[in-house]
Structures are given as C-alpha cells and as structure tokens.
C-alpha positions in Angstrom: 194.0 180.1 306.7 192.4 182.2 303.8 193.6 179.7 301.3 192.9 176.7 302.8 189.2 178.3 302.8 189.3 179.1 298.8 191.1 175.7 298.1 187.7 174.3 300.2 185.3 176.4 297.9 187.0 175.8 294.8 186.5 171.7 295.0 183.1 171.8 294.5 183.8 174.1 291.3 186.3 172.2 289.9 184.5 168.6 290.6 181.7 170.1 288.3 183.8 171.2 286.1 185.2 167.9 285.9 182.0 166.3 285.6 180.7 168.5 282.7 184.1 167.8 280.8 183.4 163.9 281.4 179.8 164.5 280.2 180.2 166.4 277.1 183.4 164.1 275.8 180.8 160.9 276.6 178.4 162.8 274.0 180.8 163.7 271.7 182.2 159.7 271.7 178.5 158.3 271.4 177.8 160.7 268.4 180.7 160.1 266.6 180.8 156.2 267.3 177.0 156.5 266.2 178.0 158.0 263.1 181.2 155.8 262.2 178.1 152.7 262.9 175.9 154.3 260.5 178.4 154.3 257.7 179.5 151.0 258.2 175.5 150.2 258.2 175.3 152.0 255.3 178.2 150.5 253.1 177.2 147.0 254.2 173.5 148.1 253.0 175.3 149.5 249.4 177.8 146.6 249.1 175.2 144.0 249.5 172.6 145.8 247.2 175.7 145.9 244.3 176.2 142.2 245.2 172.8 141.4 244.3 172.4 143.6 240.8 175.6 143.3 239.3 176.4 139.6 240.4 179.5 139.8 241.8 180.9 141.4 244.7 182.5 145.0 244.7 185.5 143.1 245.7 186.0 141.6 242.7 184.1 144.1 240.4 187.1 146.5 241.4 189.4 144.0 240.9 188.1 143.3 237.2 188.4 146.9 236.2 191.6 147.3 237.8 193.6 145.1 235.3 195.4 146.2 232.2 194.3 144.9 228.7 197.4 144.9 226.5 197.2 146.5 223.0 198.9 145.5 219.5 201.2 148.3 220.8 202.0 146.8 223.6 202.5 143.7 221.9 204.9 145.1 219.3 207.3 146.5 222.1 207.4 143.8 224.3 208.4 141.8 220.5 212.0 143.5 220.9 212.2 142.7 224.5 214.9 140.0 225.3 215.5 141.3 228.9 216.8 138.3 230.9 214.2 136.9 232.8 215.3 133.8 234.6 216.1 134.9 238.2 213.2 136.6 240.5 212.5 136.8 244.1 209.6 135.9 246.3 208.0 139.7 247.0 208.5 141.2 250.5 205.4 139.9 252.3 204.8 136.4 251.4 205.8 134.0 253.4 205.8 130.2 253.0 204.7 128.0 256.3 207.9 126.4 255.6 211.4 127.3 253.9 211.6 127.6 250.4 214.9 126.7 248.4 216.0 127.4 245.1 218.4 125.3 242.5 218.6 124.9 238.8 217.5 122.5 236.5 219.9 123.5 233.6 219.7 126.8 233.5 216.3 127.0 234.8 215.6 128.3 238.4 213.2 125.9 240.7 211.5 126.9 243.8 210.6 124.4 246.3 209.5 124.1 249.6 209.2 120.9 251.5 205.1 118.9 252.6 204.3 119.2 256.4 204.8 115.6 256.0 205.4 112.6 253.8 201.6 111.6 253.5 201.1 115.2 251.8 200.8 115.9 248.1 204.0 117.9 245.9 202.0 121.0 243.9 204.1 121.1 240.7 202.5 124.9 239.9 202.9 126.4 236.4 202.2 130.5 236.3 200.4 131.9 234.1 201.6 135.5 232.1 201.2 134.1 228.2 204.7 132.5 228.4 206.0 136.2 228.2 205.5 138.0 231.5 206.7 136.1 234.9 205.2 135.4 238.3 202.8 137.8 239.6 202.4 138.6 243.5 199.0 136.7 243.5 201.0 133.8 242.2 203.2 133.5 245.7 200.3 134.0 247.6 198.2 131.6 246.7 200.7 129.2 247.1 202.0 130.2 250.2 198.1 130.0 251.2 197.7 126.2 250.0 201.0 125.6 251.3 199.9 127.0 255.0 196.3 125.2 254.5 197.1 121.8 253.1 200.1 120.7 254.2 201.5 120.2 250.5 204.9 120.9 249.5 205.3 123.4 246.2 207.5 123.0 243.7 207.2 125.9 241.2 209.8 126.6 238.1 210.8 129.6 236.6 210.5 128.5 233.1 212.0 129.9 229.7 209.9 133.0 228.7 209.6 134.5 225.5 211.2 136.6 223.6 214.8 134.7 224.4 212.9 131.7 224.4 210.5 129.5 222.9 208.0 126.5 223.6 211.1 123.8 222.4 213.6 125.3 224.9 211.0 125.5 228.3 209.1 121.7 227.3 212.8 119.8 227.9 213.7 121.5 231.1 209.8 121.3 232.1 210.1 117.3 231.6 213.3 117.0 233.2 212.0 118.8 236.2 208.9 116.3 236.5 211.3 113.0 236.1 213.9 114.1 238.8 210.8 114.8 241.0 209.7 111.2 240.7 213.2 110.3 241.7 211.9 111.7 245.3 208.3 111.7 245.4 206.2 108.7 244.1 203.3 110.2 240.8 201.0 109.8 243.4 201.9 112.5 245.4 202.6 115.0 242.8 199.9 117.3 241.5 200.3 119.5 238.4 198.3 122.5 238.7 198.4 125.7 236.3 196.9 129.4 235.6 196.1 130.3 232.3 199.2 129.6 230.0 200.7 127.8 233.1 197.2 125.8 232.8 198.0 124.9 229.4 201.4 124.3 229.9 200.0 121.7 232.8 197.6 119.9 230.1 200.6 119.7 227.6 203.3 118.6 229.7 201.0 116.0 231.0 200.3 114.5 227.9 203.8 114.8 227.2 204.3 112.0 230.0 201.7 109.7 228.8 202.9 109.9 225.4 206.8 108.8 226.9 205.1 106.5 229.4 206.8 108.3 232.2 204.0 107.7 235.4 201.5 110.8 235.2 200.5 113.0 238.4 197.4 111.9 240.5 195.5 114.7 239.5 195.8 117.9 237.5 194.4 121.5 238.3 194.1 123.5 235.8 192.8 127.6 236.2 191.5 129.3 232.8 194.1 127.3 230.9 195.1 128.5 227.6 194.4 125.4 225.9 193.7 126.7 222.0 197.0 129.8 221.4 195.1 131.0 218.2 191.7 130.7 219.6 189.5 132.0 222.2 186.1 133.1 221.9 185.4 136.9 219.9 181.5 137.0 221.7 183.4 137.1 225.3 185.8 139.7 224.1 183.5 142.4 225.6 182.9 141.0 228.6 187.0 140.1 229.8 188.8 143.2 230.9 191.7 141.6 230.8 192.3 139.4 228.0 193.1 140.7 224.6 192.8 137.9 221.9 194.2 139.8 219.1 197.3 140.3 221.2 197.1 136.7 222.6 197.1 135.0 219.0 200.1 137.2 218.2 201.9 135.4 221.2 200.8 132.1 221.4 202.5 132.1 217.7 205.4 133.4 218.5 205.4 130.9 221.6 205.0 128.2 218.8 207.6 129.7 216.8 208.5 127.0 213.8 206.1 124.7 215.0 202.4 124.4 214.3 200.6 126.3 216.2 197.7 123.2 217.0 200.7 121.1 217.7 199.7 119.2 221.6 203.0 121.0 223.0 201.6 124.7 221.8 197.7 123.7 221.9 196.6 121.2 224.5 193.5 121.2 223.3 194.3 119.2 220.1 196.2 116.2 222.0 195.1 112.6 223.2 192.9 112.7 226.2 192.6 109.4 226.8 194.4 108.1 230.1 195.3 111.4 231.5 194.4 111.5 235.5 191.5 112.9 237.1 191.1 116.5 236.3 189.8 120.1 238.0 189.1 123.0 235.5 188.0 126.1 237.4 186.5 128.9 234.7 184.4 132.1 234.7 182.0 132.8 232.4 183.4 136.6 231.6 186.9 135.5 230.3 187.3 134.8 226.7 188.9 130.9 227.2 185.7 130.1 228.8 184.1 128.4 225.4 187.6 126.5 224.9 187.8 125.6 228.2 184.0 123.8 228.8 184.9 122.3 225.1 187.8 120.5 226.6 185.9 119.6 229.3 183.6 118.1 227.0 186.7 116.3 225.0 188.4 115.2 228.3 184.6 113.9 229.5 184.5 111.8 226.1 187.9 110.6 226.7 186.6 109.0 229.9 188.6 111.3 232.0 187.3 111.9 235.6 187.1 115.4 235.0 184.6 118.4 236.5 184.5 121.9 235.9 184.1 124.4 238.2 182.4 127.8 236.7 181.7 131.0 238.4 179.4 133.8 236.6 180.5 136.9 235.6 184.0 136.2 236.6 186.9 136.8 234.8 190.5 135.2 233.7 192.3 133.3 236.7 189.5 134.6 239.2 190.8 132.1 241.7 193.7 133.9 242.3 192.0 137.4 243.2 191.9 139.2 246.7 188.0 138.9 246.7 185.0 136.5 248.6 184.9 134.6 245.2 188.5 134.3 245.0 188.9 133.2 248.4 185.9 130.0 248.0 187.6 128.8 244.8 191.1 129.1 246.8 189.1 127.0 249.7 187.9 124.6 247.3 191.2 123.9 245.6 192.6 123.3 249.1 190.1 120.3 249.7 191.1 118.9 245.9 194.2 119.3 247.1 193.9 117.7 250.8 191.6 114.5 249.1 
C-alpha cells in the first residue's frame, strides 16, 4: 500500500522532470539550428561578395588554383617516358545513361555508347592532355552528362599518345575511325567536338576530310583548342594557372616530330577554312590560347564559316569541363548545340 502511495507522488516528479528535459533539448536544438542558419547566412553573404569582386565564383577560383602547371622539368622527364598508354578504364563513378562498348580500330581502343534513338546526334569527342597525358575524370563526366541530357550517342577514341607515338601514327587511325562511322551513321548526325589538343585535333582532322572529300560532320565543337603548337599568347601567361607555353612549345614539336610544326595536321590554325561546317569555339579570357583561339575565329568568320565564339571572363583552359556554376552553363549550352 506504501508503494503504490510513493509511485502516486513520484508521477508528478517525474512528468516535470520529463517536461524540463523536453524543454531544455528544444533550446539547445533551436540555438544550434540558429547557429548552423547563421553560418550558412553568412557563407552565402561571403561567397556572393567574392563573386562580385573577383569575377568568378569561389567555385571555380578554387578550381583554378587547384591545377598543376608543368615545368621544363617536368617536361624533360615525361621525354623518356614510353609507358604504354593505350588501354584505360572509365573511373569508378561515372556512369553512362546507356552501355558503353569498347573495340579497336588497329590497335587503337574506341569507346562507344549507342543515341537514345536514331534521330540523335553521334559526339565523336577528342580529349584534350597535349597529345601526351590521357583522359582525365572530367572527360567521362561530361560526356556521360551530354549523353544523359541529349540523347546523343558518344564515340570517343583512345588515340596514340606521345612519347611512343607521333601526330603521323594517331591522324590514320583518327580518319579511319571517322570513315567506318559513316558506314553507320549518315555526316549529319556526327559531331566532332574537342578540348584543348583534342580541340585541335577536331579542327585538323576535319580539314583532313574536306581536303579527301570524305562528307564532313554537321557541326564541330571545339573547347580552348590548341590550334597554333608553337604559339600561344606570352601577355596571358600570368593570368592561366594551368598552361605552361614554354613546356607546351616543347611538346607540340615533339608531337610534330619531322614534320613542320605549322603544317594543318600539327597547327590547325594554318589550314583552309573554307567549307568546313558550322562551328562552336567556347574560350576564357585567362588561358593563354585565348588570342589564337578569337584569331581563328576571325579566320574561320572570313572563310564564311558559320562560326560563334563563346567567351567567359576570367576563366581559364577547358573551363567547360570544371565542377563549378560556370562550368555547369557552358555544359548546358553545349547540350542545346548539341540537341539543335
């Protein structure tokens, strides 16, 4: 009987108890969810106040100063390198919309996977890494991306790189790529986009075609394309951390090897305009190909090319391809160029 009596007079204890427990955790959650708002308040303040003075945003400032400028030295040891380079792997994490097979052209390894649909474009994409250094993650996910956005199909080669090879061992395979894809795919579905050497590659290949009067792509795409391997511009040098043009020159002549190095298959630049399909050059104005790349604009514009450039200030070599908001609206836009 006693203990029914405590258990009686200890509810009211314990239900306050209770009751101050659920009160003081209800502070403690509204003070620290306060505080967590605050700093979100306050990074949103600091990353739009950087936006606005530097230019860019601190997505792609980061990214900027982030990449690795190589150096003579550099240069010099990669020289001796003749690892084998011509099998790689899609990284862990990207993933196409739909399957991607491999087979050989020679002894060349292709990626493709298949359009949504036959009324979708083939992206014939050329990476970048100055004909010496292969496919980069940011490469797989931006095609994965336009694959998943656009519907398009991707074909993608692994091409000869230096130092076991040269510009007159990957230009063959390159062109015998392109004609057995017009035994599939009519030239009006295929696209040839590129990144920087890639880009290049693109412009040369495609005059290439006109030249053998093999039916040319229905557009090109071209990203910071090394169009010019011995030139660049010395005044940007400062402002790209990423491109070295010392080291560059070194390699876009070793790329060349006996050939001249303003030859059309080494320097796009230099080749015959005229007739080559409507064209989409995407630049910043911090990379040191910018100047070659608004002159070929220029040259392409003269040649009667339907051709527009696409520049972004203050950003750097292949910006389209970074993970940041400016990245992301040229990605957007060369969906739509891709989807028209």
């Amino acid at each position: 009987m006693k203990d029914s009596i405590k258990r009686e007079q200890n509810k009211p204890v314990c239900s306050a108890e209770r009751e101050n427990f659920r009160t003081k955790c209800k502070k403690v959650f509204k003070r620290v969810f306060l505080t967590v708002m605050a700093l979100i308040a306050t990074l949103l303040i600091i990353c739009l106040a950087f936006w606005l003075i530097d230019g860019r945003s601190p997505q792609a400032f980061i990214v900027a100063h982030s990449l690795k400028k190589a150096t003579m030295e550099d240069y010099e040891k990669n020289k001796g390198d003749l690892t084998d380079k011509s099998i790689v792997e899609i990284p862990d994490g990207v993933e196409f919309p739909r399957e991607v097979k491999q087979y050989k052209v020679g002894d060349m390894q292709v990626f493709e996977s298949a359009a949504e649909d036959d009324s979708k474009p083939i992206v014939f994409y050329i990476h970048g890494g100055a004909y010496l250094n292969n496919f980069m993650p940011l490469h797989w996910s931006a095609m994965a991306e336009w694959a998943e956005t656009t519907g398009c199909g991707i074909v993608t080669p692994n091409y000869p790189l230096l130092y076991r090879y040269t510009a007159k061992d990957a230009h063959p395979l390159m062109l015998q790529l392109y004609r057995q894809l017009l035994e599939r795919y009519p030239a009006k579905r295929i696209i040839i986009m590129g990144d920087s050497a890639g880009g290049g590659f693109s412009l040369a290949l495609t005059q290439e075609l006109k030249a053998d009067s093999i039916d040319l792509p229905s557009r090109m795409i071209l990203i910071s394309p090394w169009v010019d391997v011995v030139g660049g511009d010395d005044a940007l040098q400062e402002y790209d951390t990423f491109l070295n043009l010392e080291v560059l020159r070194h390699i876009g002549t070793d790329w060349a090897d006996d050939m001249d190095v303003h030859d059309p298959m080494i320097s796009p630049f230099y080749g015959d305009m005229q007739g080559l399909p409507p064209t989409d050059l995407f630049s910043g104005t911090w990379e040191t190909f910018f100047t070659d790349i608004v002159k070929t604009y220029g040259k392409m514009k003269g040649a009667g090319v339907n051709v527009r450039l696409h520049i972004k200030e203050k950003m750097g070599h292949v910006y389209p391809l970074w993970p940041c908001p400016e990245g992301k609206e040229a990605r957007k836009k060369i969906a739509e160029i891709i989807r028209n």
